[in-house]
C-alpha positions, 0 to 999 in steps of 0.5 A: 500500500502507498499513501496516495495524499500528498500532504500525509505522503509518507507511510507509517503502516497499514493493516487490514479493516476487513477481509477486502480493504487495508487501513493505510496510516500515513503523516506528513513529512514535517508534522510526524505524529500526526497520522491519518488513516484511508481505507483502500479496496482490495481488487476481485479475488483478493483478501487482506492479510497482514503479512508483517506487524507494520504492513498489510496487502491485498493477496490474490485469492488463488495464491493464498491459503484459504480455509474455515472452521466450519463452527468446529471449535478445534484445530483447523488448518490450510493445506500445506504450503512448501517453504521456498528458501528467499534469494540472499537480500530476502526474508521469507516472512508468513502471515495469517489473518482470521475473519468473521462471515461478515468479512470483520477481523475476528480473534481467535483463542489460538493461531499457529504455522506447524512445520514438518518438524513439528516445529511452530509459531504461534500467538493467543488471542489474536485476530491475525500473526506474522513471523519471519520464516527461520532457515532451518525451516526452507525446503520443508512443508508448514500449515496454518492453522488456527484454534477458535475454542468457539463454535462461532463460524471463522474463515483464515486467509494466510500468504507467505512473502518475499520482503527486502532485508 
């Protein structure tokens, strides 16, 4: 996302308001601290995600991890997804956004990636997590999941990224 005012044109962070929009913060060059927010849509097919704890994006919906808990209050989780290792001046980062029906961020009682190893990421009580892919991770398969702890019907969207060290 960029910041398209030229009086706030200097990007603060963004995150997502709904499962089709991202709220951009953006300030002005010579007045710091003094943010406004403007929410973008995201394009047919595509879903926010928040993909660093400062930055969110519209993710095509064909090559993003989609998936619901059907009101099953246990563990779901995406098909797996393999972890293709950056180029050197890259981080290969993940993240995952949870929505109510409605397309509003919703927070769940657990959300967690699970690696072949049985390794994993997780937060609590969250409506979305981001994390840095580590190395000894590359080359092995991970899943998304999360936990609801609620039979309140939840969809995920989750990406992985390439983003400049």
């Amino acid at each position: 996302p960029k910041c398209t005012d030229p009086n706030n044109a200097k990007y603060k962070s963004s995150t997502c308001a709904t499962r089709k929009s991202v709220r951009v913060s953006c300030e002005p060059y010579n007045n710091p601290g003094t943010a406004v927010d403007t929410n973008f849509s995201c394009g047919d097919g595509e879903s926010c995600v928040n993909i660093t704890s400062n930055d969110a994006f519209c993710v095509d919906d064909n090559s993003a991890q989609e998936w619901g808990n059907n009101h099953d209050p246990d563990k779901v989780c995406s098909a797996p997804v393999l972890l293709a290792p950056p180029h050197e001046s890259f981080q290969l980062v993940a993240g995952m956004t949870t929505y109510s029906t409605t397309g509003d961020p919703i927070k769940v009682f657990e959300l967690i990636a699970i690696y072949d190893d049985n390794n994993f990421d997780h937060a609590y009580q969250q409506n979305n997590h981001t994390f840095t892919i580590k190395q000894e991770s590359f080359s092995k398969n991970m899943n998304f999941c999360f936990l609801a702890h609620s039979s309140e019907e939840v969809q995920a969207v989750a990406s992985l990224a390439y983003v400049l060290m």
